[in-house]
VOVO-996666 format. One record per residue (C-alpha): residue in one letter; x, y, z. Coordinates in steps of 0.5 Angstrom, whole numbers, plus 500, padded with zeros to 3 digits. Each point is the difference from the previous one (the first is absolute). Last residue first. Layout:
<sites>
AXYZ/...
</sites>
This chain:
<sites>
X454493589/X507500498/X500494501/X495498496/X503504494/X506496501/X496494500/X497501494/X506503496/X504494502/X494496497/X496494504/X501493498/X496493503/X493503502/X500500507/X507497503/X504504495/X506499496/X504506497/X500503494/X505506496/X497505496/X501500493/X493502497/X502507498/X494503503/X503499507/X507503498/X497506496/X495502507/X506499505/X504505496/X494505499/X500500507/X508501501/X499506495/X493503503/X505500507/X505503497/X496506496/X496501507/X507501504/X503504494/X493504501/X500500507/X507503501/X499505495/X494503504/X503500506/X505506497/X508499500/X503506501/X505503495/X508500502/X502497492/X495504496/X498497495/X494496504/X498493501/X503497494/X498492502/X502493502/X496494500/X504494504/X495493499/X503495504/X496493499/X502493505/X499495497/X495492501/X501494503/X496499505/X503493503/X494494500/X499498507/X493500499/X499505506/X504505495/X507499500/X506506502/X499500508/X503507504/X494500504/X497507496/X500495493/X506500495/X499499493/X506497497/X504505495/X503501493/X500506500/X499506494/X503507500/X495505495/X501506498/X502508498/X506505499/X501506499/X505501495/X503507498/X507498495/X505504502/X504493501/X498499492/X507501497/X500501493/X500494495/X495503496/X494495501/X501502508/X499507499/X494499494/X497496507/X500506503/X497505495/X496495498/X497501508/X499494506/X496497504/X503495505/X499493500/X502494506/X498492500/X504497504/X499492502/X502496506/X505495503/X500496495/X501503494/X496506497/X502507497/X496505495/X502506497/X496506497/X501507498/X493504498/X499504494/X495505500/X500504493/X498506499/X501502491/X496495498/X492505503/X497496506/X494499500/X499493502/X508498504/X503495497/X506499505/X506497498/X505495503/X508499500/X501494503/X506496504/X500493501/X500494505/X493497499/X502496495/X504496505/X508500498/X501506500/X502508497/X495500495/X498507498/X494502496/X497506496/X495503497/X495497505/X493502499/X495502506/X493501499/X497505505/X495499506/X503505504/X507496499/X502498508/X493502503/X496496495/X503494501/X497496494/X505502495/X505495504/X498495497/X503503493/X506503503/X502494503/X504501507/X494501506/X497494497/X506494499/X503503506/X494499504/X500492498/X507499501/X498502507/X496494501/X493503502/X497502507/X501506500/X504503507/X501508499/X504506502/X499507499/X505506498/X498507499/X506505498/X499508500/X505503495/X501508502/X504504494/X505498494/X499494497/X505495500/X507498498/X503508500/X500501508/X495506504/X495493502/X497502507/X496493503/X493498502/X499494504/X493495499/X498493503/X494495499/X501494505/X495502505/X496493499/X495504495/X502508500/X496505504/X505503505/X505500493/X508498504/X505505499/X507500497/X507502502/X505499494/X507499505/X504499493/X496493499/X493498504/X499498493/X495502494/X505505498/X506496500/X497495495/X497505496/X507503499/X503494499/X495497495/X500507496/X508501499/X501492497/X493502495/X505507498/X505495499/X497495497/X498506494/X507502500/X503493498/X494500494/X503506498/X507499499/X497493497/X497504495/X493502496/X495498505/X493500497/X497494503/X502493500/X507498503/X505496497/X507499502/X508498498/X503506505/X498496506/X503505507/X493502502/X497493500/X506497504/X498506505/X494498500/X501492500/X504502506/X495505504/X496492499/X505496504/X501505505/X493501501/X498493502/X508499503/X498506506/X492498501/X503492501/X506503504/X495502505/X497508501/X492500500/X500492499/X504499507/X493497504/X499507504/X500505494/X495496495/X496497507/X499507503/X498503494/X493501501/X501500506/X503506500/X507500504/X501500508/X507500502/X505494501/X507503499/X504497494/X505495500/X504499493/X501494496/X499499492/X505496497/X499499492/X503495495/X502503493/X501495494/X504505495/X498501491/X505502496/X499494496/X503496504/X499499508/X504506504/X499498508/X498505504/X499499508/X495506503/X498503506/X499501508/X504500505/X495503506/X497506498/X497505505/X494503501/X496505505/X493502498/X501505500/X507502498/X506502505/X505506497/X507496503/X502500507/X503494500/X505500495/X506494500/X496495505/X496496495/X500503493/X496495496/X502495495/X498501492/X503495496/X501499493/X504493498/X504499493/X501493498/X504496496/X500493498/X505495502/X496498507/X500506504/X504506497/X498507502/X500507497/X499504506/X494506501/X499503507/X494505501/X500504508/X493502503/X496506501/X493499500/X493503498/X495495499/X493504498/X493500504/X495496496/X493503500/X502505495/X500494494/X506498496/X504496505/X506505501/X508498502/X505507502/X507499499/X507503503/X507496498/X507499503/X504497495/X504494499/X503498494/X505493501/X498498491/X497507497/X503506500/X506498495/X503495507/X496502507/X498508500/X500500508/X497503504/X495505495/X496504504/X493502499/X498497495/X492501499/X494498498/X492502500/X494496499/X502493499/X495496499/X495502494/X506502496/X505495501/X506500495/X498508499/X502500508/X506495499/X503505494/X500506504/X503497506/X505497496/X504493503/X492496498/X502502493/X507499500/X499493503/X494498495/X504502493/X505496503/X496494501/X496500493/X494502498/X493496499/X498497507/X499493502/X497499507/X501499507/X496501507/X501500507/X497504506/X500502507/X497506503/X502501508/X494503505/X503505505/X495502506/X502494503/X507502502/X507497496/X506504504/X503506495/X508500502/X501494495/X508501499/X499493497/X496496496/X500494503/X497495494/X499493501/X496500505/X496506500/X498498493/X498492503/X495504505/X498505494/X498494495/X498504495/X495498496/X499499492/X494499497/X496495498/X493503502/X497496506/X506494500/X506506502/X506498497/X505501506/X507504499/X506498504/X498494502/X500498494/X503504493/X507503500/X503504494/X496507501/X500501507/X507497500/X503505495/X496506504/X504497507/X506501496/X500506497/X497503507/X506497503/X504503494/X497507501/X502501508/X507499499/X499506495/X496503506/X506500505/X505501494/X496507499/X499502507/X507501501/X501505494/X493503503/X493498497/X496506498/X492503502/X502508502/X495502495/X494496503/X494504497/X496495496/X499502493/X496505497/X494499496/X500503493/X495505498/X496497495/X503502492/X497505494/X500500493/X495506499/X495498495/X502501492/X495505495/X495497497/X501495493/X500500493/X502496496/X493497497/X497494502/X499493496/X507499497/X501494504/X496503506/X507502505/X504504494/X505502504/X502508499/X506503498/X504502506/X498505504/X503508502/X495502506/X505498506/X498499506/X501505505/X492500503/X497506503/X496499506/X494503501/X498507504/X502504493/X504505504/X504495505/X501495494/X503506495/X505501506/X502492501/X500499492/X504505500/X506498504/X499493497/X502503494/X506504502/X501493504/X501497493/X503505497/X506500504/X500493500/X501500492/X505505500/X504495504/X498494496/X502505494/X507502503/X502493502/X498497493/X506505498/X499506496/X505503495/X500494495/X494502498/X493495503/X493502495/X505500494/X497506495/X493501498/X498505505/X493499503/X501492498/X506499503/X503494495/X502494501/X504496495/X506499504/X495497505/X497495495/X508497499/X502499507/X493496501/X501496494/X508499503/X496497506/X495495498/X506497495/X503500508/X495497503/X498495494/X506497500/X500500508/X494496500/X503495494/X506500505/X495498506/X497494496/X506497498/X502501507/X494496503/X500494495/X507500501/X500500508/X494494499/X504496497/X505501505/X496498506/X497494496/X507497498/X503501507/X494497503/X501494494/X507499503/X498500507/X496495499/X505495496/X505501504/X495498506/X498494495/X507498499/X503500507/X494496501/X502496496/X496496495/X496494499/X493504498/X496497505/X507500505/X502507499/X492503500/X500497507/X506502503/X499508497/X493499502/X503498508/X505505499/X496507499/X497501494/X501508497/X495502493/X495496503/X494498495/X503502494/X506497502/X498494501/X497499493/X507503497/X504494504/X494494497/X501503493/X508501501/X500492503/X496497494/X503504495/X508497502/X505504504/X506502497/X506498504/X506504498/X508499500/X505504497/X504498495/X506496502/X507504500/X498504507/X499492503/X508499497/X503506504/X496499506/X503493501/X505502504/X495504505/X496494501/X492501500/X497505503/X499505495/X497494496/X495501505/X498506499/X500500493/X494494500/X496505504/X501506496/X497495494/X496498505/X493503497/X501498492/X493504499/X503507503/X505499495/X496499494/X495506503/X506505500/X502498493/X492501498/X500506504/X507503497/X496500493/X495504503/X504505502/X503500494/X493500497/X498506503/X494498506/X493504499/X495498504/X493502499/X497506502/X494498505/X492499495/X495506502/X493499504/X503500507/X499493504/X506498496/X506501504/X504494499/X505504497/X502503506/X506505499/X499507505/X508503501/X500504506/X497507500/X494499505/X499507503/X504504493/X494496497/X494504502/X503505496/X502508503/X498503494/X505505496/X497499493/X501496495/X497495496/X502493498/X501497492/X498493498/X492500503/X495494497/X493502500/X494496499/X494502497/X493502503/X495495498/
</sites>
């Protein structure tokens, strides 16, 4: 329907891309859940030649065995054995056929395999080991060709990119005057220079028109690029004049300046590391009596008093008390980037952060004790980090804590372990969170697998002080989900499929994108708009929110905040947040609130109107991992206004988000252009599915059957610009008409769910089946 596009040459411009956060080098031929075929691999024919004499080699297995043992033979008789041509022993097709299939499947045997494959294949087991270190060595080198053949083609590109950049430049001219736009006589030092200057003469008179005029005059630049066409030729190019770009206040950092480890406090806390590596390394690796798998839900339990046996952390200066509660958990899973680019990403506090949006709210190093070998292997840092649930009812996790990252070597494979540790007995006096939270050794063990893909197992730990929560997430944060290893590793894994989305050259995607350059911009301003909803529907940043006297099961909040930064836009943004227990499998909310054409039915969300998606974005492997850019038909509405809408949709295991904001054609023209789209103004809405049990005012999570009551947790977060005025009052009014639009929204959700037919059944004694939505309106009753 809209043609395929195929990109060669790159944009420039001075955008800070989303690939200087993950700059390690990406090859996964495997990653085939996006609709484009991977690069093949291209190996000279030189290279190629020496492979095949490498492969013929690697067959024979104990020719370096053989010369080996002729070495230790007689010094006398070296002479007439150095005349002799050299001996190999070539293996027959049987035993190379059965050595490949065990390869396959274990890459590393142990002795006993070794043993055992010796003795079926009559060999040695001298042989069969050498045999397997040379088919490693063989794989390894094969894949470092194939790589750097691929990065001298890069690089090829590069400069030939470069010489026709350098050729342009000499063919500018300044369009007032005809002649060079930068004469020899001025330096780029001199023009950004007068630029500055400009700018804040700008700024200077906007700031005094603003105070004649009483509103806010925008700096943004008039000066456009030619327009995009976003209707396949339909409309005419002719757009409004652009909105401000403007950004929410930044929440400032814990004040705890004079937080910094001493000389003699570093040997003492890097001592400190390598237990804490240790116990990490054995939480991962050992199985019972340390963890419990539990019969109700296959989970798996820390054993507490094993833990406490086994482990003696020390300088434990904080005594356990029964107003501290430990979480525990354990998960494991296959992720699509490689260790290296993992580790730098989890040692930079701004790439961990946009790594883990819907988790970790705020980040920062504090101080880096120890810079380890090329920053990565023996670093150790001091580090500050605020953890969030994305609902208001749920206090945030604020802790300071100690990162180590050592490469380790447990059983000829390689590893590299992240580990969080506490500061126990270094600093006492710091700035305390409510609720009070600290972070026992916990982290990650990487494992690099082929493909560029990595095995991750994930260790959450931590006491936290056992305060009050909402009931209606007391179980979700309580149980371990709200912040355990299996909500870490499901969105680790599906932030990996999206940055592996992003870096893909060879792509396809629907709709009016006309380059690459563009379709990475468009993602990072879909990136910019889950963070910033996540942060604003949190308890993130000391947000303070108001509970609605009047709301059902008093779990409607709202907070208003003064944004004077490029970002968002400029005046008093009122937030109401409410959360909701549906009786429908969260998949199948997603499925509503994503799809354009299902969701036409919510007439708060489109006013009734029909929406069309002109573009699309698949960024994973679950079609509903994607990022949309939608139009709104609006009846009456002459062509040259457009409402455009930025979507974007995200589900694994742990959850789903669904997250759009409207945006201008002026905007959206930024980003088609290459141009930067952090000023981009975005005020972002949507919606955060849970998977979650019904819990009932015992505490129970079963109905009088005995039947669990499964069923999810639905956030709605609406925001609204209440006024342009930043320090305006906000008037009752505005509350009770953002308080009734959420309220009609979650409504005519439940309407749409039980219309749809799909609602979930459990037995019952009178009629054998009552809906989900029958007895959630009975008990609402």
């Amino acid at each position: 329907m809209y043609g395929d596009y195929q990109v060669i040459s790159s944009m420039g411009g001075n955008v800070v891309s989303s690939e200087a956060l993950f700059t390690s080098t990406f090859q996964n031929p495997n990653f085939n859940f996006l609709p484009f075929e991977p690069l093949p691999l291209m190996i000279p024919k030189e290279e190629n030649g020496l492979f095949l004499r490498g492969k013929e080699d690697m067959e024979s297995g104990s020719g370096s065995e053989l010369q080996a043992e002729d070495k230790t033979g007689n010094e006398e008789n070296s002479s007439d054995q150095a005349l002799k041509k050299k001996r190999y022993h070539r293996h027959t097709a049987r035993q190379i056929q059965e050595m490949e299939a065990v390869f396959k499947e274990c890459p590393h045997p142990d002795d006993k395999q070794r043993m055992r494959l010796s003795q079926e294949l009559g060999l040695k087991p001298r042989q069969v080991k050498f045999w397997f270190q040379n088919r490693r060595t063989q794989m390894k080198a094969q894949q470092d060709r194939s790589e750097n053949v691929i990065l001298r083609a890069e690089n090829e590109s590069l400069k030939n990119e470069f010489y026709r950049l350098q050729a342009e430049l000499c063919k500018l001219v300044c369009p007032n005057c005809g002649d060079a736009p930068v004469p020899g006589c001025v330096s780029f030092d001199e023009l950004r220079m007068e630029n500055a200057r400009l700018a804040e003469e700008l700024e200077r008179v906007c700031a005094i028109a603003s105070r004649y005029m009483g509103r806010p005059i925008q700096t943004m630049g008039a000066l456009m690029p030619p327009s995009l066409d976003l209707d396949m030729n339909i409309y005419p190019r002719q757009f409004p004049e652009p909105i401000a770009p403007i950004l929410s206040e930044a929440a400032s950092f814990p004040d705890n300046n004079s937080l910094s480890f001493m000389e003699e406090e570093k040997t003492i806390a890097m001592e400190l590391a390598t237990s804490a590596v240790d116990e990490l390394v054995k939480m991962c690796r050992s199985n019972e009596p340390l963890w419990i798998r539990s019969n109700e839900n296959g989970k798996e339990l820390l054993n507490t008093q094993e833990h406490a046996r086994v482990f003696h952390w020390p300088l434990n200066v904080m005594q356990r008390s029964c107003e501290f509660r430990t979480e525990a958990s354990r998960d494991s899973a296959v992720v699509i980037m490689n260790s290296i680019t993992l580790v730098d990403a989890f040692l930079d506090a701004n790439k961990w952060t946009e790594l883990f949006p819907s988790i970790v709210a705020r980040a920062k190093s504090i101080q880096v004790i120890s810079p380890g070998v090329s920053g990565t292997n023996g670093c150790l840092q001091l580090m500050y980090a605020e953890l969030q649930v994305l609902s208001p009812l749920v206090p945030t996790r604020e802790a300071y804590f100690l990162r180590y990252c050592q490469q380790q070597n447990l059983d000829d494979e390689t590893y590299w372990a992240i580990v969080d540790f506490p500061l126990d007995g270094f600093h006492n006096n710091l700035q305390s969170s409510f609720p009070l939270y600290k972070r026992r050794p916990s982290g990650c063990l990487i494992h690099d697998m082929p493909n560029g893909y990595s095995r991750v197992t994930w260790v959450e730990h931590a006491e936290i002080e056992d305060k009050p929560i909402h009931q209606i997430l007391s179980h979700f944060v309580q149980s371990g989900m709200a912040f355990g290893a299996n909500r870490w590793l499901a969105v680790l894994e599906r932030q990996c499929e999206r940055i592996a989305s992003l870096l893909a050259r060879n792509i396809t995607d629907i709709g009016v994108i006309p380059s690459l350059e563009a379709r990475k911009n468009l993602m990072r301003l879909a990136q910019r708009m889950i963070r910033s909803f996540c942060v604003d529907v949190s308890c993130s940043s000391d947000q303070l929110w108001t509970a609605i006297p009047d709301s059902d099961d008093d779990t409607v909040r709202i907070t208003t905040r003064k944004v004077t930064e490029p970002g968002q836009p400029n005046g008093l943004i009122l937030c109401a947040v409410s959360s909701t227990w549906l009786p429908y499998p969260h998949h199948q909310i997603f499925d509503l609130l994503r799809d354009e054409r299902l969701r036409a039915q919510l007439e708060v969300l489109s006013d009734g109107n029909a929406i069309q998606e002109v573009a699309h974005i698949a960024n994973g492997a679950h079609p509903g991992n994607c990022i949309s850019l939608l139009r709104i038909n609006v009846p009456g509405k002459s062509s040259q206004h457009v409402e455009l809408m930025l979507q974007e949709s995200c589900t694994d295991r742990s959850g789903s988000l669904v997250v759009y904001s409207t945006v201008d054609v002026d905007s959206v023209q930024v980003a088609m252009s290459g141009n930067d789209t952090s000023c981009i103004p975005l005020l972002p809405l949507g919606f955060f599915i849970t998977p979650m049990e019904r819990i009932k005012d015992d505490g129970n999570t079963e109905d009088e059957n005995g039947h669990t009551s499964a069923g999810s947790l639905l956030t709605v977060g609406l925001q609204v610009l209440a006024s342009t005025i930043p320090l305006a009052k906000i008037s009752l009014s505005s509350i009770a008409t953002i308080n009734n639009h959420l309220c009609k929204t979650v409504h005519q959700i439940r309407a749409a769910l039980s219309s749809s037919g799909s609602t979930l059944s459990f037995p019952d004694k009178g009629n054998g089946a009552v809906s989900c939505s029958e007895s959630g309106n009975a008990s609402e009753k």
